[in-house]
Structures are given as structure tokens and as C-alpha cells.
C-alpha positions as CSV (number, residue, x, y, z in Angstrom):
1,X,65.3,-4.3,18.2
2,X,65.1,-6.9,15.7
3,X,65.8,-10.5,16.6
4,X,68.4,-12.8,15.1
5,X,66.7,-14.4,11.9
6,X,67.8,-18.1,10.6
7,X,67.3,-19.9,7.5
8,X,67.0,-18.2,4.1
9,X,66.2,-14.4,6.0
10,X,70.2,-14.9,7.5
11,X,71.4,-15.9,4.5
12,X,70.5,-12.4,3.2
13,X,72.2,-8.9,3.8
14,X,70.2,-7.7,6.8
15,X,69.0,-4.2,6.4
16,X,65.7,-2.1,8.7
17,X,63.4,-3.0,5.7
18,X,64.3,-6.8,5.6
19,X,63.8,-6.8,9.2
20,X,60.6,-4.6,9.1
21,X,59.8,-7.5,6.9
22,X,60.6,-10.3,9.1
23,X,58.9,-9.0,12.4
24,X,55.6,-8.3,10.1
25,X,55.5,-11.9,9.1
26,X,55.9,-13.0,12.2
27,X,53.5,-10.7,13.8
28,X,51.2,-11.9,10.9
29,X,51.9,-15.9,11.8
30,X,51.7,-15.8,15.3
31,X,49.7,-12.7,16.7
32,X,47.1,-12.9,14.0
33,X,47.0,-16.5,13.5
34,X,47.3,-16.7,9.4
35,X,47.9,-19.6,7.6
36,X,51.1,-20.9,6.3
37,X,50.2,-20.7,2.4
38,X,49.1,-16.9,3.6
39,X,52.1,-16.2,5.7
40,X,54.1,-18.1,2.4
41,X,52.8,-15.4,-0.1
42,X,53.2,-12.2,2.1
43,X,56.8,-13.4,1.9
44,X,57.2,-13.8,-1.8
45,X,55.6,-10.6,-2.6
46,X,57.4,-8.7,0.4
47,X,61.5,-9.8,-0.8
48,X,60.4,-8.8,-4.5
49,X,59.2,-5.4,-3.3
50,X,62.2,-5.0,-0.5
51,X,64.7,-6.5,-3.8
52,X,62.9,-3.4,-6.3
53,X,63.3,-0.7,-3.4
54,X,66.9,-1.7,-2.6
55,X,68.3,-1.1,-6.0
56,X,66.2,2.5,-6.0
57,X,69.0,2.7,-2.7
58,X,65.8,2.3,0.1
59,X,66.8,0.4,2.6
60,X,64.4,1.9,5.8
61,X,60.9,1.4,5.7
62,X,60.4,4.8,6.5
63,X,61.9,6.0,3.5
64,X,59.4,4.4,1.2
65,X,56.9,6.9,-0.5
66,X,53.6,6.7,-2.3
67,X,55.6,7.3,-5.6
68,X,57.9,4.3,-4.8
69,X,54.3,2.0,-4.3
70,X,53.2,3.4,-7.6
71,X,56.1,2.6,-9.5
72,X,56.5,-1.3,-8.5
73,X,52.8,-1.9,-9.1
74,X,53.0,-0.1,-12.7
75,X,56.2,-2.4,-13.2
76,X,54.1,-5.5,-11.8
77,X,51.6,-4.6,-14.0
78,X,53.6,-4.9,-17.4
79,X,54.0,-8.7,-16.5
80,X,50.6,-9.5,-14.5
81,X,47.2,-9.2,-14.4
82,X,45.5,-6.4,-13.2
83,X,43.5,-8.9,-10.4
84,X,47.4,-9.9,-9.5
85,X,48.4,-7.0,-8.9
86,X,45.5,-5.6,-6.9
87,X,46.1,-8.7,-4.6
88,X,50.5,-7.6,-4.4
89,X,49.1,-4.2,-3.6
90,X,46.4,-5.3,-1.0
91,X,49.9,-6.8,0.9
92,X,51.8,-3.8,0.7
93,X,49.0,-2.1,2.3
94,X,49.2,-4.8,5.4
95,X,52.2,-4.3,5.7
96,X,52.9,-0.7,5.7
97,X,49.4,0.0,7.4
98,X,51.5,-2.5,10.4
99,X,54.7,-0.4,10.4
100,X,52.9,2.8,10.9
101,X,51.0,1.1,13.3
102,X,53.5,0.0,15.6
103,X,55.7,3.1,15.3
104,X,58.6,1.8,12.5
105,X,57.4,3.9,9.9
106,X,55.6,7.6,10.8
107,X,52.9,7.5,7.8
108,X,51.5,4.5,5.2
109,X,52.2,5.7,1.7
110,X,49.3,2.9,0.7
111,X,47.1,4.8,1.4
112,X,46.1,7.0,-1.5
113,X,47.6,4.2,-3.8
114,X,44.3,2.8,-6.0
115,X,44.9,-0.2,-7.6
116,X,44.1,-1.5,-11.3
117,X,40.7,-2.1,-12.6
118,X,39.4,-5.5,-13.8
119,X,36.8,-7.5,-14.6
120,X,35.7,-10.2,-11.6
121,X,36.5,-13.4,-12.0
122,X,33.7,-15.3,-11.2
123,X,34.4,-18.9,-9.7
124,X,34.3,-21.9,-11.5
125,X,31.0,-24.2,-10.4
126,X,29.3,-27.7,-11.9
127,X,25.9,-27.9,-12.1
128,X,24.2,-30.3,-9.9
129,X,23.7,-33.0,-12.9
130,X,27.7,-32.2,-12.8
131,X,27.9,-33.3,-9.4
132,X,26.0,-36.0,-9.0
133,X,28.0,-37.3,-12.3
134,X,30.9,-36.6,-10.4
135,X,30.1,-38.9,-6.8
136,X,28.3,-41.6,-8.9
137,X,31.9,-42.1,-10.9
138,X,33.8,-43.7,-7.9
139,X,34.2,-47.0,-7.7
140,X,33.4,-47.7,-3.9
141,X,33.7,-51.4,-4.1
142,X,37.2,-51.1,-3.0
143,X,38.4,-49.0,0.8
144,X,39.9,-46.4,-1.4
145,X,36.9,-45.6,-3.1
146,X,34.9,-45.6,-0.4
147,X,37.1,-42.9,1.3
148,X,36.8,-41.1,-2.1
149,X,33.5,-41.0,-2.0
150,X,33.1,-40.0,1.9
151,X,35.5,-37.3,1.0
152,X,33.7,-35.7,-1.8
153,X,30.4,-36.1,-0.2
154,X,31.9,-34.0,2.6
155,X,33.7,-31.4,0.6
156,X,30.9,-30.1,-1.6
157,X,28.0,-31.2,1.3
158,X,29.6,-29.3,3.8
159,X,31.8,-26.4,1.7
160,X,35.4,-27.1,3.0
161,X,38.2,-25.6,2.0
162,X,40.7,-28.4,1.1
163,X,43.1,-27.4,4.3
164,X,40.1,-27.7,6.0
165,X,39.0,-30.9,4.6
166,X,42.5,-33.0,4.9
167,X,43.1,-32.2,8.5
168,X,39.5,-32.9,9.2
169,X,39.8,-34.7,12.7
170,X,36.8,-37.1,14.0
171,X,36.8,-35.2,17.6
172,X,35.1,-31.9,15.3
173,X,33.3,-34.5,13.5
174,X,29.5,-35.0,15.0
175,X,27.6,-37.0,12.6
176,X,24.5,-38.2,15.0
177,X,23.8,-34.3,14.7
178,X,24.9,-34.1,11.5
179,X,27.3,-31.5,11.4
180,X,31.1,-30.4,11.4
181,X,33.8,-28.2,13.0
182,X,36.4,-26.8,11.7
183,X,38.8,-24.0,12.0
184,X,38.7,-21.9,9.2
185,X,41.4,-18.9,8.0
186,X,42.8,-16.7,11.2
187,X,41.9,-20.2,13.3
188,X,37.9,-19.0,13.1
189,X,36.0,-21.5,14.4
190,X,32.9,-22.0,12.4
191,X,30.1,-24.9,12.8
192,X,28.7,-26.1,8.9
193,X,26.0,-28.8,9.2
194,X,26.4,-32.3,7.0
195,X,23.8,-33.5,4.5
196,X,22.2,-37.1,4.6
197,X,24.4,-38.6,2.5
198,X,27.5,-37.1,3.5
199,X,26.7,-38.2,7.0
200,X,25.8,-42.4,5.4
201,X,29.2,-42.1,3.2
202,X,31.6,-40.6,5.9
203,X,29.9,-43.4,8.6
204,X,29.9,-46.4,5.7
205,X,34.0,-45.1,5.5
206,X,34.7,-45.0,9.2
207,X,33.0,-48.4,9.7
208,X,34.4,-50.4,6.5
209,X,37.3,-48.5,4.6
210,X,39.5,-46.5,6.7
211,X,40.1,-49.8,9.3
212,X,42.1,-51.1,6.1
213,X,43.9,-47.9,5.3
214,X,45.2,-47.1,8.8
215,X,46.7,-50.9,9.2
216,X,48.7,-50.0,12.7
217,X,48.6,-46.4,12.5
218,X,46.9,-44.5,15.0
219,X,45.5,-41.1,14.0
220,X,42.3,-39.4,14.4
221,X,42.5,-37.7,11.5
222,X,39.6,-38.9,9.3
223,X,40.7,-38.8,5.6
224,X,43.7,-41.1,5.2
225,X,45.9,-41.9,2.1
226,X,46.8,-45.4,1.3
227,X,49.9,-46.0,3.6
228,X,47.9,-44.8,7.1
229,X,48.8,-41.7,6.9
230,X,46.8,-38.0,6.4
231,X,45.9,-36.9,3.1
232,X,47.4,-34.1,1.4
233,X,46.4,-31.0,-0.6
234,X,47.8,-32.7,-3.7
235,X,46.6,-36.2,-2.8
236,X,43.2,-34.8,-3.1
237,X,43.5,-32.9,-6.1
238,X,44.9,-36.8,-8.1
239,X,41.7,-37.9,-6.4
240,X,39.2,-35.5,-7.9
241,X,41.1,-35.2,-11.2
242,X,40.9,-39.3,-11.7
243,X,36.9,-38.9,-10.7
244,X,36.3,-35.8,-12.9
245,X,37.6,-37.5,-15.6
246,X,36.1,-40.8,-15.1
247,X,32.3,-39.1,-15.2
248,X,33.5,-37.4,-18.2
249,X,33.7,-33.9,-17.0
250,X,35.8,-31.5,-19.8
251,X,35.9,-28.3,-17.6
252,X,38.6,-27.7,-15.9
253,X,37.7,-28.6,-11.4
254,X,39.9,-27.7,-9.0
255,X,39.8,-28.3,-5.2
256,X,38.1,-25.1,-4.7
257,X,35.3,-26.0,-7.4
258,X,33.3,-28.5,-5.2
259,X,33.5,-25.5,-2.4
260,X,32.1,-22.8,-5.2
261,X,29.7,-25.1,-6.3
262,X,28.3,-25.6,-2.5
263,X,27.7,-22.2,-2.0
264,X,26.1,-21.5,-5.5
265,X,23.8,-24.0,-5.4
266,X,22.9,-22.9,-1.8
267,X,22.0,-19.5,-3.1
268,X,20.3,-20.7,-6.5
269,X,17.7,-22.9,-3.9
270,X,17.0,-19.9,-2.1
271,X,19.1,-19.7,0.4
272,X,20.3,-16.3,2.7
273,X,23.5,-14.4,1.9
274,X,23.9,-14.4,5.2
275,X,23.7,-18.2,6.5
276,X,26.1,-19.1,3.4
277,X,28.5,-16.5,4.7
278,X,28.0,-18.2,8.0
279,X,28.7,-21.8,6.9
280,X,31.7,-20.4,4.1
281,X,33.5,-19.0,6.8
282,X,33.8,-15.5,5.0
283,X,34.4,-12.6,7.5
284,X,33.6,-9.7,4.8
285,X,30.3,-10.3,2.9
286,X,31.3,-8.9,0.1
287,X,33.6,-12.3,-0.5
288,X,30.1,-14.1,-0.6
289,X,28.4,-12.0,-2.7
290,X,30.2,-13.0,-5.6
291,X,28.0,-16.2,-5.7
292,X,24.9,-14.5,-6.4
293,X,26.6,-12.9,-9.4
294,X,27.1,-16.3,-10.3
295,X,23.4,-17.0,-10.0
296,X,22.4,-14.7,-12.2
297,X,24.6,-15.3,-14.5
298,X,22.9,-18.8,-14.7
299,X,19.3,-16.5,-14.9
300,X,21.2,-14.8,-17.9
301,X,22.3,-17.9,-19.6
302,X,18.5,-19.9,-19.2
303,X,17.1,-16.1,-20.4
304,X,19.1,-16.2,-23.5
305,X,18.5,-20.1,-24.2
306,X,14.7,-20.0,-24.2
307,X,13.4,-16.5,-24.1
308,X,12.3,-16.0,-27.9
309,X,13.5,-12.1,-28.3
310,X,16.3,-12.8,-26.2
């Protein structure tokens, strides 16, 4: 029996499928540990597809056929790209795969369902010159730049995801060893060891800068924002936007770059697909892989530059 749901889900008309809905997010929250930007998405994509299944007059999760998952991914399709909706689709079969699972629904009508074909998207990475333009463009003669540059140092020297990097506390922090702990997506614990100068900035920043930005506060969280407190997401994408454009960088960086960027260059010096799995925190390899198409698109690019039949 379904619980009593608050908030938003209460606002709603109740119904089996919104409450299939509910207990499978919180199933996927608490038993499985995801995080609350993954939990956050399930939910968006889940009331659009319970919203397009209750004006076809489906209102049990066991009433939902293959044909019904065809037809909202075609519609999906006529506004989104095909890599969007593979991603809707690869929800929808989460959450069916749990209802027949746990005995709500008696079959997964996902499961002959193929999504759209497209092109991979590889990730966006800077070249080295790119990053070293990048750290040498902050100012570190004030605390705040400083922390900037400790925090850079440490996101593409170490590969951090940027939930990873803001809540970054100095109890999985172990610079004598040079190396850091963190919990990555499903609360993995994973061990990624720091580089030399990540391990001199973060140490110069513990010592000098942050003193000055915690004032009275007291946190062991080691990237703090100007009033004491922990950095956020979007407090360190204004930070690496103001440094990207003072070294003069025109592509576009994200948060994520500095981590695609790590791994690349990890692979383009030789590096196992295996260890940078290891230190990305990926549990399918396939995830990883990606990077070496990155690498040889790179091979591509110096073939066609200097190759003379090329």
C-alpha cells in the first residue's frame, strides 16, 4: 500500500501509476542511494510520461504496453534529440524493469523497445597548452584567487565531478600521500591520487587563503565562497567562466570540461582504460571508452594537418 505523499505529489490527483511513481523514486533515493539531480530527473521525465498515459485513460502501471512506450518516445522525438530521448527511454526502462520487479506490474513492456540512433557526442576537452593557460590566468595575489586556483588544480589534477568537488571535505583530503576520497554517484567510494601541484596549491590555500574566507565559520569543508560558507555548483561555474575568459579561451568550458580533459589527457600519455575507469569513478567501461574516441580523434586531426596525402 502506498504511503501518504506531501508536497507537489499531494497536490496532484493520486492514481496506482502516480504512486508506482512515487515509491520508485523513493526506492531509487533511498535503497539505491542516487543522487538528488538523478532522483530530480527521473521525476520530470516520469510525471510527463504518467501526464501522456493519463489522457490515453491509463492510469495502472500494469496497463501500460510496449505500443504505449513506442508512442511517447516517437512524440518525444518530434521535439528532441535522438541522444534525449534514448536517455527518457533508458528511465522508463528503470522504472518499469522496478515494477515488474517487485510485483506491481506482471511484465516490462521496455523491453523490446530500441531506442533512436545517433551520432556520439564526444566530450568537450582543452588541450594541455589550454590548461595551463587556463591556471596561469588567476590572479592568486588575493585569498580568493588562491582558492581559485587550489580549486582548479584539484578539479582537472584529480577528475572531480563538480558535486564531488564543492563538498570536498579535508577529513577525505590526504595531501602528505597525495591523494583524495570522495564519494562518487550511488555513494561509491573511490580513492583518485593528487598531482604535485595540486597537492602545493590546495596546502598554499589551506595555510594562507581560506583562514580569511571562513572569518568565524567553522566547516571542514575545504572550498569556501566569500562569506564562509561552501561553494556551490554555480559558484564554481562564475569562477571558471571569469578564468576561461581571462586566458582568452573562445570554446565554450563547462564544469565537466576540466573532468573530460583529465581523463583524455590521461589516455593520450598512455595511460590504461582501466586505471582511468578506476580514478573516473565509472562502473560500466563502456562510459570510459569514449575518451579514447576522443584520442584518436586528436590522431585524426594531427594526420590531416601534416600528413602530405592526407
Amino acid at each position: 500500500m502506498a504511503v501518504a505523499r506531501t508536497g507537489a505529489s499531494a497536490a496532484r490527483a493520486a492514481s496506482p501509476l502516480r504512486d508506482a511513481i512515487d515509491d520508485f523514486l523513493e526506492h531509487a533515493e533511498v535503497e539505491r542511494g542516487l543522487s538528488p539531480n538523478t532522483v530530480a530527473a527521473y521525476r520530470a521525465d516520469l510525471e510527463g510520461y504518467a501526464a501522456f498515459l493519463e489522457a490515453l485513460g491509463v492510469s495502472g502501471p500494469g496497463a501500460v504496453t510496449e505500443e504505449h512506450v513506442r508512442r511517447y518516445a516517437r512524440r518525444r522525438l518530434e521535439r528532441h534529440s535522438p541522444h534525449s530521448v534514448s536517455r527518457l527511454l533508458s528511465c522508463l526502462r528503470t522504472f518499469h524493469r522496478y515494477l515488474a520487479f517487485s510485483g506491481v506490474a506482471g511484465s516490462d513492456p521496455t523491453v523490446r523497445v530500441v531506442g533512436p540512433r545517433s551520432a556520439r557526442r564526444l566530450p568537450d576537452v582543452l588541450s594541455v597548452p589550454e590548461i595551463e593557460a587556463l591556471l596561469a590566468a588567476v590572479d592568486t595575489s588575493g585569498p580568493r584567487g588562491v582558492r581559485d586556483r587550489a580549486l582548479l588544480e584539484v578539479a582537472y589534477g584529480a577528475g572531480l565531478r563538480v558535486s564531488e568537488l564543492v563538498s570536498l571535505e579535508f577529513s577525505n583530503l590526504f595531501l602528505d600521500e597525495g591523494y583524495v576520497r570522495c564519494l562518487g554517484k550511488g555513494s561509491k567510494e573511490r580513492v583518485v591520487p593528487l598531482g604535485g601541484e595540486a597537492v602545493a596549491w590546495v596546502t598554499r590555500y589551506r595555510k594562507t587563503a581560506r583562514p580569511l574566507l571562513a572569518r568565524a565559520v567553522q566547516s571542514d569543508t575545504v572550498f569556501l565562497n566569500a562569506r564562509g560558507g561552501r561553494l556551490t555548483r554555480m559558484g564554481f561555474w562564475k569562477i571558471l567562466q571569469r578564468h576561461v575568459r581571462a586566458a582568452g579561451i573562445r570554446e565554450r568550458v563547462k564544469p565537466h570540461t576540466l573532468r573530460h580533459s583529465f581523463a583524455t589527457h590521461l589516455l593520450e600519455g598512455g595511460a590504461d582504460l582501466r586505471v582511468v575507469q578506476q580514478m573516473l569513478g565509472h562502473s560500466d567501461i563502456s562510459t570510459t571508452q569514449i575518451y579514447t574516441t576522443v584520442d584518436r580523434e586528436y590522431l585524426k586531426e594531427v594526420h590531416r594537418s601534416f600528413h602530405p596525402r592526407a
